[in-house]
TORPA-4810 file (N, C-alpha, C, O; in nm, 3 decimals):
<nodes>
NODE_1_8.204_7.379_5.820_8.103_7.277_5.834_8.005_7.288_5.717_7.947_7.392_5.686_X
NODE_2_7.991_7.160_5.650_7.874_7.155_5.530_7.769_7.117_5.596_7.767_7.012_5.659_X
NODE_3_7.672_7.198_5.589_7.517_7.181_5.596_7.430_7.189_5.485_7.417_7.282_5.405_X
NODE_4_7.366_7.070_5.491_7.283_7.017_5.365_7.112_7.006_5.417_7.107_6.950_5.526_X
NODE_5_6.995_7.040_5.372_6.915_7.074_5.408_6.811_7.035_5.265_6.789_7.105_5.166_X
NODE_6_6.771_6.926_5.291_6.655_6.821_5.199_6.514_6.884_5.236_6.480_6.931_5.344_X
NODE_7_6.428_6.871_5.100_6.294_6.904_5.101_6.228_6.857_5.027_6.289_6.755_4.996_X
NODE_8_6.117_6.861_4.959_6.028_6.821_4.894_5.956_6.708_4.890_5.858_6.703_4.815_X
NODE_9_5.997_6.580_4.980_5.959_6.471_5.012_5.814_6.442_4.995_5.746_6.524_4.933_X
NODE_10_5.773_6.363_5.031_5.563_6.341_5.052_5.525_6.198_5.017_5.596_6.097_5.004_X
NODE_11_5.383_6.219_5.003_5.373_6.119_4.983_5.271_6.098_4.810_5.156_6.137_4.830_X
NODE_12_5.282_6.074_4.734_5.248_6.048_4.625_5.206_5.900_4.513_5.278_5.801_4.527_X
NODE_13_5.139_5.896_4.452_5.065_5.791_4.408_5.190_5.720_4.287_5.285_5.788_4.249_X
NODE_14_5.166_5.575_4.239_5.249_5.536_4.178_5.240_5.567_4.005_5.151_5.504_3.947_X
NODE_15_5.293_5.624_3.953_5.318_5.672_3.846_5.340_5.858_3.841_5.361_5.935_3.747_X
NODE_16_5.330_5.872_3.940_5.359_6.023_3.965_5.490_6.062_3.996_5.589_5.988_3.993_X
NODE_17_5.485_6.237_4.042_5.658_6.294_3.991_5.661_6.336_4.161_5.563_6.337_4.235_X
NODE_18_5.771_6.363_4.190_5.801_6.468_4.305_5.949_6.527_4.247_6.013_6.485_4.150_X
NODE_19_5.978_6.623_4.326_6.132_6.684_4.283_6.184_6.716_4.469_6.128_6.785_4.554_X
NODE_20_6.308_6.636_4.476_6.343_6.720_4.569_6.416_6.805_4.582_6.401_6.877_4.483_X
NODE_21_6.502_6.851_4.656_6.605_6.982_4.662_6.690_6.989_4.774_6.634_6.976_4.882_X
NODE_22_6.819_7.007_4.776_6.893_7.048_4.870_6.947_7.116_4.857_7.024_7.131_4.762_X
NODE_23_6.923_7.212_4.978_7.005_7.349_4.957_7.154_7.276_5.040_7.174_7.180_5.114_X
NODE_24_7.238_7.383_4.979_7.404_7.351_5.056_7.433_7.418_5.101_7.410_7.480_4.998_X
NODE_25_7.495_7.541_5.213_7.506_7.578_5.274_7.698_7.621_5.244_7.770_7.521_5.251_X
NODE_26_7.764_7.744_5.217_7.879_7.747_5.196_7.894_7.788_5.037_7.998_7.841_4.997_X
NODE_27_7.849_7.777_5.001_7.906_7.728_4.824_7.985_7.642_4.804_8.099_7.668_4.766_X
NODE_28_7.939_7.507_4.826_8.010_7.384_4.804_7.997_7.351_4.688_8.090_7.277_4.655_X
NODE_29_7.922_7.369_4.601_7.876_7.332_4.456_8.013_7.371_4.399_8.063_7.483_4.415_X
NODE_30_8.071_7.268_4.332_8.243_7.249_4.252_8.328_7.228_4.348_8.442_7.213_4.304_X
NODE_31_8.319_7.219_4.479_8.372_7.226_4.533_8.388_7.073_4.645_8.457_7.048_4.744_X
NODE_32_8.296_7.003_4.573_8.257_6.855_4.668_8.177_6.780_4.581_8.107_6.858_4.516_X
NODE_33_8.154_6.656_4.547_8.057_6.576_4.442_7.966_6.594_4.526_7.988_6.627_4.642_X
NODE_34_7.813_6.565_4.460_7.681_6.558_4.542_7.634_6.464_4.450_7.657_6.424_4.336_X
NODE_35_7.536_6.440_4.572_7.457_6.287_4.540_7.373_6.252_4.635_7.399_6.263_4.755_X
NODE_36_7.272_6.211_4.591_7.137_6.166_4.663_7.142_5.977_4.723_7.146_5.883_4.643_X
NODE_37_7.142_5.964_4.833_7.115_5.821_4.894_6.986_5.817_4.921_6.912_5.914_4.939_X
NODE_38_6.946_5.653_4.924_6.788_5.661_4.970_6.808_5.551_5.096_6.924_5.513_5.110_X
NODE_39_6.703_5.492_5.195_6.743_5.419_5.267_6.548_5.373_5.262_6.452_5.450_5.259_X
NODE_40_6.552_5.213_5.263_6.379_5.171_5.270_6.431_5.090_5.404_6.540_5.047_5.440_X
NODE_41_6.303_5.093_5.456_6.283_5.036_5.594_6.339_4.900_5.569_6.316_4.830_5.470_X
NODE_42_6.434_4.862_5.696_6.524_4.748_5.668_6.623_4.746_5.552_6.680_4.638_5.535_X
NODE_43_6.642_4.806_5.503_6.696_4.788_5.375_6.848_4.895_5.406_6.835_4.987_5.487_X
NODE_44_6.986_4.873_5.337_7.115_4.991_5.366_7.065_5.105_5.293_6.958_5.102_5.233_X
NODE_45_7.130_5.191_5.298_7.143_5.314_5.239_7.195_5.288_5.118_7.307_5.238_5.129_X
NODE_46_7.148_5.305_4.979_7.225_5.320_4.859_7.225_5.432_4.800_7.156_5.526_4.839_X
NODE_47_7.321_5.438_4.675_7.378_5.557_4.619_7.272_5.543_4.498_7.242_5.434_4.450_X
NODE_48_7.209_5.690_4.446_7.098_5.653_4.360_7.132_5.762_4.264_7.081_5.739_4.154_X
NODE_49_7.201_5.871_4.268_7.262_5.968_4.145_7.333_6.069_4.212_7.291_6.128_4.312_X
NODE_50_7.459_6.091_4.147_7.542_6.184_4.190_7.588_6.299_4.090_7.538_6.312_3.978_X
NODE_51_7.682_6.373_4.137_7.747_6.464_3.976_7.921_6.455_4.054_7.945_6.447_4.174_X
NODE_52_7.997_6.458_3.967_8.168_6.474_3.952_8.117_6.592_4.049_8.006_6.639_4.072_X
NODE_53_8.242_6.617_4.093_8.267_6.776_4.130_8.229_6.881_4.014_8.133_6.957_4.006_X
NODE_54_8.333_6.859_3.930_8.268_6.955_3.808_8.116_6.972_3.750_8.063_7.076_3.707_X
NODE_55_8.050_6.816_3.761_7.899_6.833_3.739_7.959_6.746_3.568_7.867_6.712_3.493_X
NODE_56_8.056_6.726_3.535_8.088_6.629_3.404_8.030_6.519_3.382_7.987_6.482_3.273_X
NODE_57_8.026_6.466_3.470_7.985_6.343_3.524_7.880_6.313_3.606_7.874_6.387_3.705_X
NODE_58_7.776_6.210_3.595_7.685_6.152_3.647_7.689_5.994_3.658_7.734_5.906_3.583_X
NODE_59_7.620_5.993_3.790_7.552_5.835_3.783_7.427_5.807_3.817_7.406_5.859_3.926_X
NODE_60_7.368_5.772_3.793_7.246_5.661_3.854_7.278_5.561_3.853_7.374_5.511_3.793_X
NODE_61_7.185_5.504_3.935_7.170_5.390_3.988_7.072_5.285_3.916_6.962_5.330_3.884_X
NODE_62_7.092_5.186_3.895_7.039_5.077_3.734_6.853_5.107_3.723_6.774_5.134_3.632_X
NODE_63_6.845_5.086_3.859_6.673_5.116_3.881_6.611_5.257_3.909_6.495_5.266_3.947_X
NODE_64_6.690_5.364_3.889_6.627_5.472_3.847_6.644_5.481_3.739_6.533_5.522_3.705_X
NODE_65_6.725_5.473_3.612_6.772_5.532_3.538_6.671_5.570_3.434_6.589_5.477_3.429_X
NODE_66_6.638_5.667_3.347_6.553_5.685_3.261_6.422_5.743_3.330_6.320_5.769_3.266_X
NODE_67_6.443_5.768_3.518_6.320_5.811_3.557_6.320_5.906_3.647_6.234_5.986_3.683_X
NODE_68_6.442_5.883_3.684_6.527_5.986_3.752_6.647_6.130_3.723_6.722_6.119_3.627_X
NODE_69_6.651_6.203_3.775_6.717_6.296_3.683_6.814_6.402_3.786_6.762_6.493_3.850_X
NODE_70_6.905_6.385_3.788_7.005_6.504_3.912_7.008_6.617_3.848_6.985_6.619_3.727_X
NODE_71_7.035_6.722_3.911_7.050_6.846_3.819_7.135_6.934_3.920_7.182_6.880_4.021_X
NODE_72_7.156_7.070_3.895_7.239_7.158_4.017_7.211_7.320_3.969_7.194_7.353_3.851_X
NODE_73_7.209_7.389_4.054_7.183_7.548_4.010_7.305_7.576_4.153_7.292_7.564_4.275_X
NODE_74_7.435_7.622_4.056_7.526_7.695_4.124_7.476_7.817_4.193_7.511_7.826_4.311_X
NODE_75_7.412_7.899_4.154_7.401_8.028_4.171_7.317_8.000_4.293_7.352_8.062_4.393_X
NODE_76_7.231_7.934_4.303_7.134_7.908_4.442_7.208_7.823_4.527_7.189_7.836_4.648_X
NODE_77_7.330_7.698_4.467_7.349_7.673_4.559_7.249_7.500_4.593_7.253_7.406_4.672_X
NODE_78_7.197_7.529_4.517_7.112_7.387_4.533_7.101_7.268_4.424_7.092_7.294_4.304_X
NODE_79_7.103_7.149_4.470_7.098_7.007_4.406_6.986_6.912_4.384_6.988_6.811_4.453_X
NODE_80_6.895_6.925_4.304_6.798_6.846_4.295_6.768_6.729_4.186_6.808_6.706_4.071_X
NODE_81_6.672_6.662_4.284_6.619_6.546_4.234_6.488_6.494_4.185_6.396_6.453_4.255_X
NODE_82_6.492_6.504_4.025_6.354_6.511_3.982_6.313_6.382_3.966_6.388_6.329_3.884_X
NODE_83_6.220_6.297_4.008_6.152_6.176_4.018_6.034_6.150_3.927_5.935_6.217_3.955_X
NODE_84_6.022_6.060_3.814_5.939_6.058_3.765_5.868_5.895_3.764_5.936_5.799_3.798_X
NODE_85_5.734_5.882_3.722_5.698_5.727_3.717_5.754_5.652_3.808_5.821_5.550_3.788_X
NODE_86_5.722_5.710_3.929_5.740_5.685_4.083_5.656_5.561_4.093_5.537_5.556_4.061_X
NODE_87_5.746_5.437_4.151_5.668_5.294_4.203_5.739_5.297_4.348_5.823_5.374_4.396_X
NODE_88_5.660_5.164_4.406_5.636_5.184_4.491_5.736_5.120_4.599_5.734_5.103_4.721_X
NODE_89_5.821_5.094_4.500_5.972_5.040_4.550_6.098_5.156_4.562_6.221_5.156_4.568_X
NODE_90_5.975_5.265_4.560_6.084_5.399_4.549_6.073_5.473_4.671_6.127_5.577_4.708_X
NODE_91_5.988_5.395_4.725_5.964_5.459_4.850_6.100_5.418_4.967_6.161_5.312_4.978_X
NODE_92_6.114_5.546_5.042_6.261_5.551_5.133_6.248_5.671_5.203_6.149_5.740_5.227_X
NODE_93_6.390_5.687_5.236_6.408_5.797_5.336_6.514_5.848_5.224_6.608_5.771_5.212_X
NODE_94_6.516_5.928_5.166_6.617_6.002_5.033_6.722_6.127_5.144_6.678_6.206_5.228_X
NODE_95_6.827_6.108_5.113_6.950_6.211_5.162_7.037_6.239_5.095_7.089_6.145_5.033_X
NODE_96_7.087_6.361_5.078_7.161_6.446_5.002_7.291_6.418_5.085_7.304_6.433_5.207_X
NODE_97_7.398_6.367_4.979_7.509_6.375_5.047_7.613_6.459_4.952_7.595_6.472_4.831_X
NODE_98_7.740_6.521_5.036_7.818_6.586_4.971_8.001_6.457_5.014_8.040_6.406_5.118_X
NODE_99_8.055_6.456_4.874_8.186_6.407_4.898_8.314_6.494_4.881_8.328_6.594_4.811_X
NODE_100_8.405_6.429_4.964_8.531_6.467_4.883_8.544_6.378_4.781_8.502_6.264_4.763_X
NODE_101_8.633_6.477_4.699_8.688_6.385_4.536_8.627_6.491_4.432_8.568_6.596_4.459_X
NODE_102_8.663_6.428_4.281_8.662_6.485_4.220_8.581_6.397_4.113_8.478_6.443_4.064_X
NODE_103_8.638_6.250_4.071_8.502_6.207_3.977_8.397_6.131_4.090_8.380_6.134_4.212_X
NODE_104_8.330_6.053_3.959_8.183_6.018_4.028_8.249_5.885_4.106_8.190_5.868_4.213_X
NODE_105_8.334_5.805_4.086_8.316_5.660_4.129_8.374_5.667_4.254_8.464_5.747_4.278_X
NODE_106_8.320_5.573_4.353_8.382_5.522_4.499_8.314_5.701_4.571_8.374_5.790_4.629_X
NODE_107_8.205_5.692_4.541_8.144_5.802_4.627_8.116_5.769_4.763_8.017_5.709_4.805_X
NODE_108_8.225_5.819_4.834_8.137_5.796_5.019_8.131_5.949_5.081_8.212_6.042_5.082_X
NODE_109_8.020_5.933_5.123_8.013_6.134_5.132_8.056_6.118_5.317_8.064_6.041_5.412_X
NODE_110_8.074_6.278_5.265_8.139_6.284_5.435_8.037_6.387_5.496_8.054_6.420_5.614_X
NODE_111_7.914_6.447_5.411_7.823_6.508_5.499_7.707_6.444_5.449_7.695_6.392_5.338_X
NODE_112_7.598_6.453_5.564_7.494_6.383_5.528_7.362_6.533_5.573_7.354_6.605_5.673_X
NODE_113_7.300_6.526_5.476_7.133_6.567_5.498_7.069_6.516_5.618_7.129_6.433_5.686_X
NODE_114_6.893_6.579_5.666_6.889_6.541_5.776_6.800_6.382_5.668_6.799_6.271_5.721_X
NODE_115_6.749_6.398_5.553_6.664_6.308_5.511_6.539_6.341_5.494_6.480_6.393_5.588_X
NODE_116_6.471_6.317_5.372_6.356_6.308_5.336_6.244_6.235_5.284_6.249_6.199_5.167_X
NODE_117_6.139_6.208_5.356_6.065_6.106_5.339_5.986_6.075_5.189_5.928_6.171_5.137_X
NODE_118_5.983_5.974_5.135_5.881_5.984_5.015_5.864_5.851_5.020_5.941_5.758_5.045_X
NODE_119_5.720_5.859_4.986_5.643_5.761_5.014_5.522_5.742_4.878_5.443_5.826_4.836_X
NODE_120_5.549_5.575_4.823_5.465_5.589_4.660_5.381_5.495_4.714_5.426_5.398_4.774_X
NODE_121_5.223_5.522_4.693_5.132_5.464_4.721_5.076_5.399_4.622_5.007_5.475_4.554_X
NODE_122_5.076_5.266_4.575_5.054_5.167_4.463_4.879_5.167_4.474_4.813_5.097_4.397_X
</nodes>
């Protein structure tokens, strides 16, 4: 069983940073793609940056790009998400998901985070 475990959430002003983090549970890191979903009130869940399995590969998503940043520390085990020039359309419920597969495209994860709140105050 993959257990994924999101943090750093809050609430923060618009042009500001947060970073979040998920720890993984197992040593899944190479072993499953990861990638962050966000979900805004009323709104689906979308895919907002991931890594290949290997970590070769990345995506974002058109409206983070250049502000957003995925990263991974094997050795801990953890996947984070550094947020910068935070608006207020960035506000959601953010979740760490892990997939099967190996590159980035047609990511549907098969474990989900419990979710983390962030909230940009304009």
């Amino acid at each position: 069983q993959v257990q994924l475990v999101e943090s750093g959430g809050g609430l923060v002003q618009a042009g500001g940073s947060l970073t979040l983090s998920c720890a993984a549970a197992g040593g899944i890191l190479g072993t499953y793609r990861m990638g962050w979903f966000r979900q805004a009130p009323g709104k689906e869940r979308v895919f907002v940056a991931g890594f290949s399995r290997s970590g070769g590969s990345t995506y974002y998503e058109d409206s983070v790009k250049g502000r957003f940043t995925i990263s991974r520390d094997n050795a801990k085990n953890m996947v984070s998400l550094q947020m910068n020039s935070l608006k207020s359309e960035d506000t959601a419920v953010y979740y760490c998901a892990a997939s099967y597969g190996s590159g980035i495209a047609n990511f549907r994860p098969d474990y989900w985070g419990q979710g983390t709140q962030v909230t940009v105050s304009s």
